[in-house]
TORZA-802938 format. One record per atom (N, C-alpha, C): residue number from 1; residue in one letter; atom name; x, y, z. Coordinates in nm, 3 decimals. Last residue first. Layout:
N
REC  NUM  a  CA  X  Y  Z
...
// end
This chain:
91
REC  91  x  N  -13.857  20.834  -4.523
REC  91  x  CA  -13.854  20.924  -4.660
REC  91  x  C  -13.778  21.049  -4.690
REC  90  x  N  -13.863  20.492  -4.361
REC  90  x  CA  -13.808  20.670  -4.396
REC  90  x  C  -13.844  20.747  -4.513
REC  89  x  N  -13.942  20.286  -4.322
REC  89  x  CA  -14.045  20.394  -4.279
REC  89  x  C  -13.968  20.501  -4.336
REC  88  x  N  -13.800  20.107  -4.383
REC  88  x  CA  -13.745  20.140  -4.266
REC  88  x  C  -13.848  20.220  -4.225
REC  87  x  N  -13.854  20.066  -4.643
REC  87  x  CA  -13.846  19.926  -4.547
REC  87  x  C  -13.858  19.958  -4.394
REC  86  x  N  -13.794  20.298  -4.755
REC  86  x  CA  -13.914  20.242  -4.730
REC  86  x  C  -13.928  20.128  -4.694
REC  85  x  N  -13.544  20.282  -4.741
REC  85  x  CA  -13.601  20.389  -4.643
REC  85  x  C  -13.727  20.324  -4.664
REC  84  x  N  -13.510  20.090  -4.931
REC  84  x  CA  -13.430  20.042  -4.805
REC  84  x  C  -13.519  20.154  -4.698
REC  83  x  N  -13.576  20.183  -5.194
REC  83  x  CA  -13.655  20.071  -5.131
REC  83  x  C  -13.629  20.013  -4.978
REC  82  x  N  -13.395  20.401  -5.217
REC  82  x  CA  -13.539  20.442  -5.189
REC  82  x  C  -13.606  20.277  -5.122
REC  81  x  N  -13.173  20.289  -5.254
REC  81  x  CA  -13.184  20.381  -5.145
REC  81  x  C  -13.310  20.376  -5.096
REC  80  x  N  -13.214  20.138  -5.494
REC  80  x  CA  -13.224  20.080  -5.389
REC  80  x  C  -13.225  20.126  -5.286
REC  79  x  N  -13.283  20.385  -5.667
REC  79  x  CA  -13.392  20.371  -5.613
REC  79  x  C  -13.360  20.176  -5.504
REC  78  x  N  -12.998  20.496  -5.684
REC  78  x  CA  -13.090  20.543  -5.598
REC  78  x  C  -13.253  20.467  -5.574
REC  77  x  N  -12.913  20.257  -5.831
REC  77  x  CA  -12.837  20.328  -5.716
REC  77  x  C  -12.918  20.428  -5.610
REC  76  x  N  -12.952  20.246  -6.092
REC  76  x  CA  -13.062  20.175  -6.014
REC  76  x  C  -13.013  20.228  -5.874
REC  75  x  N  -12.776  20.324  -6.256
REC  75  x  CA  -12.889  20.350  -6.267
REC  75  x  C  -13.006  20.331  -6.159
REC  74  x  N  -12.523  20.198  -6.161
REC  74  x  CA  -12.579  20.359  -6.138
REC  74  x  C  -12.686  20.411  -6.145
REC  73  x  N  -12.626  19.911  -6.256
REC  73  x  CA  -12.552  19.986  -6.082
REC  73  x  C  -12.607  20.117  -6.067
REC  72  x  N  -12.596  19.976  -6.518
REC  72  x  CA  -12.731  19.948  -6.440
REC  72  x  C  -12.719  19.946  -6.296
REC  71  x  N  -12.315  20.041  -6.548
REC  71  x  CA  -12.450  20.132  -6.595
REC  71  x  C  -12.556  20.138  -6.538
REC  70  x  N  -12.260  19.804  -6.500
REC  70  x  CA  -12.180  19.934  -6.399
REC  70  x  C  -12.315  20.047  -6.454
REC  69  x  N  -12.324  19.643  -6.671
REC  69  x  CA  -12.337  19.610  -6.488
REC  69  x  C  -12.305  19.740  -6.465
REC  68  x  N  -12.179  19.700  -6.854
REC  68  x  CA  -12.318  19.705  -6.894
REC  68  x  C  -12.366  19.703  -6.724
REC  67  x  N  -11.948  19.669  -6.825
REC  67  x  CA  -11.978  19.820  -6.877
REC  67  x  C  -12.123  19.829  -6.845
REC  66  x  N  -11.923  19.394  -6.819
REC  66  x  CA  -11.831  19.480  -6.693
REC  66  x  C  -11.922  19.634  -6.688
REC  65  x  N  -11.974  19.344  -7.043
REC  65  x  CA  -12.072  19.290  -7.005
REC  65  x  C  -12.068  19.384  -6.857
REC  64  x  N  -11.719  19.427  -7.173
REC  64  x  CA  -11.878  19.542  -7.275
REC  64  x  C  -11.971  19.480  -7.157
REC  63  x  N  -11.519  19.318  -7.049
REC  63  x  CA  -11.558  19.431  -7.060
REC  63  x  C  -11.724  19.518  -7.087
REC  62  x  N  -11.628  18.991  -6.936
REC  62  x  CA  -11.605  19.068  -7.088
REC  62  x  C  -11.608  19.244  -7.050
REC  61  x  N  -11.472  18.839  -6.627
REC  61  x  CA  -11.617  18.917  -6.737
REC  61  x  C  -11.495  19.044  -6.800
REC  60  x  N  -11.427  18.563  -6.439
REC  60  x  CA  -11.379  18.644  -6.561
REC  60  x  C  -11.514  18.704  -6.629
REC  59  x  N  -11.476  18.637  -6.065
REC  59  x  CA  -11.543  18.550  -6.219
REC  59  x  C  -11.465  18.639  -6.347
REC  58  x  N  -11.266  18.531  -5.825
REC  58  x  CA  -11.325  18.614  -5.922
REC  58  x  C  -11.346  18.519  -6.012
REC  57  x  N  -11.431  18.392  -5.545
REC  57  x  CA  -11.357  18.360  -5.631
REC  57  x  C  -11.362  18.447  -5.725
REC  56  x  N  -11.510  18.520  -5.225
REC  56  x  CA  -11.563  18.490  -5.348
REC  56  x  C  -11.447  18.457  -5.474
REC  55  x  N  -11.401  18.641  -4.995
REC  55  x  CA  -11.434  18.480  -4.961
REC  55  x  C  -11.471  18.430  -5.110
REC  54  x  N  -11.377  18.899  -5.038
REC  54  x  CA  -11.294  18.834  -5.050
REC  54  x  C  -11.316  18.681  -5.025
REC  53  x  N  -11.623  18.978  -4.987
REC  53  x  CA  -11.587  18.972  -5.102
REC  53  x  C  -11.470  18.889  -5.157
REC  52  x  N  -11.673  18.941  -4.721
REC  52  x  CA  -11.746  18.894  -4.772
REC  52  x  C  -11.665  18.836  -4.899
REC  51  x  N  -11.456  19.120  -4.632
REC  51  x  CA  -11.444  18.992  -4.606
REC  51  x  C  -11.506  18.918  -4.644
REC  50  x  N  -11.607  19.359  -4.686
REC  50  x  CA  -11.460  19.347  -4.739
REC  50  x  C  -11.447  19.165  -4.722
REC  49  x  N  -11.761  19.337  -4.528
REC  49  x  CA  -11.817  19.359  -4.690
REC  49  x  C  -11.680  19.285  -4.762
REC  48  x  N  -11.683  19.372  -4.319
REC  48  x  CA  -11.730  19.279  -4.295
REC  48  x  C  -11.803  19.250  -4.465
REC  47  x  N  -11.533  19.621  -4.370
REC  47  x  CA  -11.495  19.494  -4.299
REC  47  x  C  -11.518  19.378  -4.313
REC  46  x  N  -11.765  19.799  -4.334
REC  46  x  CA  -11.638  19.794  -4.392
REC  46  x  C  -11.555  19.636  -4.400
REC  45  x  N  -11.881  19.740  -4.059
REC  45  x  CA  -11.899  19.722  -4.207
REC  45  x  C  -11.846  19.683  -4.297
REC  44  x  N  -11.660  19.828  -3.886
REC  44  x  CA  -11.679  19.696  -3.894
REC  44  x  C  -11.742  19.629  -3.990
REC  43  x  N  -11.623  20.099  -3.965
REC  43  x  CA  -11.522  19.993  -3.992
REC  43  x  C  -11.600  19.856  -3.978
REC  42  x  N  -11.878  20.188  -3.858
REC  42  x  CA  -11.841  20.190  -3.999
REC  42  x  C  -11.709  20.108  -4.063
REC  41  x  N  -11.827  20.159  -3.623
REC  41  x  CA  -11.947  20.071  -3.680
REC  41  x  C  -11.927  20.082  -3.828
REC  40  x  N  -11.646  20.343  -3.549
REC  40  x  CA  -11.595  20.183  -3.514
REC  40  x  C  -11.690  20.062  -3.618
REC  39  x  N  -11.747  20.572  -3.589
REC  39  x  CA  -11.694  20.470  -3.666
REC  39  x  C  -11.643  20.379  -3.665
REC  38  x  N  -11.947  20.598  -3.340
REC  38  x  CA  -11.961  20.569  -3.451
REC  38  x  C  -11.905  20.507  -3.520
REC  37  x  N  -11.764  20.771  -3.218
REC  37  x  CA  -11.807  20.589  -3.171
REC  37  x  C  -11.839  20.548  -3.261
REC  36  x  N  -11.794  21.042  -3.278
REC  36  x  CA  -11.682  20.960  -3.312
REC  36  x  C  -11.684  20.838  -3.285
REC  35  x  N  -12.092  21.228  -3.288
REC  35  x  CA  -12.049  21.121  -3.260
REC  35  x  C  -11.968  21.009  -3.270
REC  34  x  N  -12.077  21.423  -3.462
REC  34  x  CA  -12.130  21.419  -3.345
REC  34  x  C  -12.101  21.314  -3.261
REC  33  x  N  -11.919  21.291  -3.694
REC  33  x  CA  -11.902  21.418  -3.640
REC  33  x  C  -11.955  21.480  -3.470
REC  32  x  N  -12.101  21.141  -3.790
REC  32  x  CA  -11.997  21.065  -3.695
REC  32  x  C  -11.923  21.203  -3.658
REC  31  x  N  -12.347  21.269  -3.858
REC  31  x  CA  -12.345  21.159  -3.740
REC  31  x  C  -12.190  21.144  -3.660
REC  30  x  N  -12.201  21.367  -4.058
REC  30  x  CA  -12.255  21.433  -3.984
REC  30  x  C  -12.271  21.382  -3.876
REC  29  x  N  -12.149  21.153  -4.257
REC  29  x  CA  -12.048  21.260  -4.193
REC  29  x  C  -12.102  21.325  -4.069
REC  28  x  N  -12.436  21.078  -4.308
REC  28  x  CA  -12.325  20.990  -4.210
REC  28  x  C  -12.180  21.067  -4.119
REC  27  x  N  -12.493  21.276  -4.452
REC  27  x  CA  -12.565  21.243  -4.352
REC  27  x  C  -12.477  21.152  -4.237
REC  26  x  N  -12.339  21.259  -4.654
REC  26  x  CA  -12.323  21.406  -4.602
REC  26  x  C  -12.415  21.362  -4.464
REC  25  x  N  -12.403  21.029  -4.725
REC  25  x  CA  -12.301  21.014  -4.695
REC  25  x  C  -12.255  21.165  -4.658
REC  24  x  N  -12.671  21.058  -4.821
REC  24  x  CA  -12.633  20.995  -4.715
REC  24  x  C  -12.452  21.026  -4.712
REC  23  x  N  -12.630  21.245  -5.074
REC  23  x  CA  -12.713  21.314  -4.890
REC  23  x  C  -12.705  21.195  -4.806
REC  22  x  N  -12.509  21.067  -5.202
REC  22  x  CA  -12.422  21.165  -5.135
REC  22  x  C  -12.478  21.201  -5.051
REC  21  x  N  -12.613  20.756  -5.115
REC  21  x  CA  -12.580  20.871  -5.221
REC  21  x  C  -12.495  21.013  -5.156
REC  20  x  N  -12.416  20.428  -5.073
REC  20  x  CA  -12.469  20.561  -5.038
REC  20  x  C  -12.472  20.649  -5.138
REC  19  x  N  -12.318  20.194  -5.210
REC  19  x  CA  -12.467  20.239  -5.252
REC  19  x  C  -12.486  20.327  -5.210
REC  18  x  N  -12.110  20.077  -5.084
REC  18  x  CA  -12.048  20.205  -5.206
REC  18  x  C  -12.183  20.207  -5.291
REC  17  x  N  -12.098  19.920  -4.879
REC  17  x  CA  -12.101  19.880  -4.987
REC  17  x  C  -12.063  19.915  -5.106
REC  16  x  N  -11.992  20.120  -4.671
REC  16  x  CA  -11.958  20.038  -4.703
REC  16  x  C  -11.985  19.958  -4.847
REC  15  x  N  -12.265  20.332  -4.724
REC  15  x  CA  -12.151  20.323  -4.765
REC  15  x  C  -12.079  20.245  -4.745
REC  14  x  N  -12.450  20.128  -4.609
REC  14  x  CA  -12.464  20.173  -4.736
REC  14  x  C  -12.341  20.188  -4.767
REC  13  x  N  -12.380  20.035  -4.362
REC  13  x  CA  -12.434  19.979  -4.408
REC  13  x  C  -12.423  20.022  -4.589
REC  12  x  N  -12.388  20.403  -4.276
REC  12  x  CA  -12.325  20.284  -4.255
REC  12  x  C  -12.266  20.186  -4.329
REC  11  x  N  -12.714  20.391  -4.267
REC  11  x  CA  -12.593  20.481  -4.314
REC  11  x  C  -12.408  20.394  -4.346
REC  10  x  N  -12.741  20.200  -4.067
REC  10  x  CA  -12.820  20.241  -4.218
REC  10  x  C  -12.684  20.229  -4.305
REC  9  x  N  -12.621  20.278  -3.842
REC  9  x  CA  -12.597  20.169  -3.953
REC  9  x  C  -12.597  20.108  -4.063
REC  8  x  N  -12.773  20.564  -3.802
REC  8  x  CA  -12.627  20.534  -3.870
REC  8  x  C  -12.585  20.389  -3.912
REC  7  x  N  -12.987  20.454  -3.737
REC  7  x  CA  -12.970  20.499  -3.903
REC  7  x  C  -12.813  20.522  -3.924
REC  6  x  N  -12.976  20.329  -3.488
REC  6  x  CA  -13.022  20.242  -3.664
REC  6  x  C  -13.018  20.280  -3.771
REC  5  x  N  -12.900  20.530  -3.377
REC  5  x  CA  -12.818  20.471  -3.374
REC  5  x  C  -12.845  20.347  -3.531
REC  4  x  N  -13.128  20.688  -3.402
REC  4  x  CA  -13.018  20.757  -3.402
REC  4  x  C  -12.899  20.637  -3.442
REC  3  x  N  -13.273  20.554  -3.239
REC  3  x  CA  -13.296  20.568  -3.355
REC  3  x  C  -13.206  20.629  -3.461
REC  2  x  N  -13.131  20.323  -3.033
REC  2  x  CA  -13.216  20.400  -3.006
REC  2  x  C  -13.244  20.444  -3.212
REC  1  x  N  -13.130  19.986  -2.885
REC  1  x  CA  -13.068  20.072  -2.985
REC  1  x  C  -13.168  20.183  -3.019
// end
């Protein structure tokens, strides 16, 4: 797998989840623009998140607790970006 190809999974990888930031996901566009094979890999993500989630039972949560998760999601949204490129060497 060449390098090109690990970051679109990256890439990938992220959005599926719905952690990409936008310069990834202007980054991913771009990839699969050049390269329409690509999204086969992005479906399978997709997919494979999707299937995750669905294997999980929902938990009942309190709004104000719903509010409080979604805050700290956003908040923290980029610097899991940041800890994933620096796993990877990227910056």
């Amino acid at each position: 797998m060449n390098e090109q190809q690990e970051r679109a999974e990256l890439l990938a990888a992220l959005h599926a989840a719905g952690a990409a930031s936008e310069q990834d996901e202007r980054e991913l566009e771009a990839l699969l623009a050049a390269d329409p094979s690509l999204a086969e890999v992005v479906r399978d993500f997709q997919d494979s998140i999707a299937a995750l989630a669905s294997s999980f039972d929902p938990l009942e949560t309190s709004s104000k607790t719903l509010g409080k998760i979604q805050k700290q999601i956003a908040k923290e949204k980029g610097g899991v970006l940041n800890r994933l490129r620096g796993w990877l060497g990227k910056s």
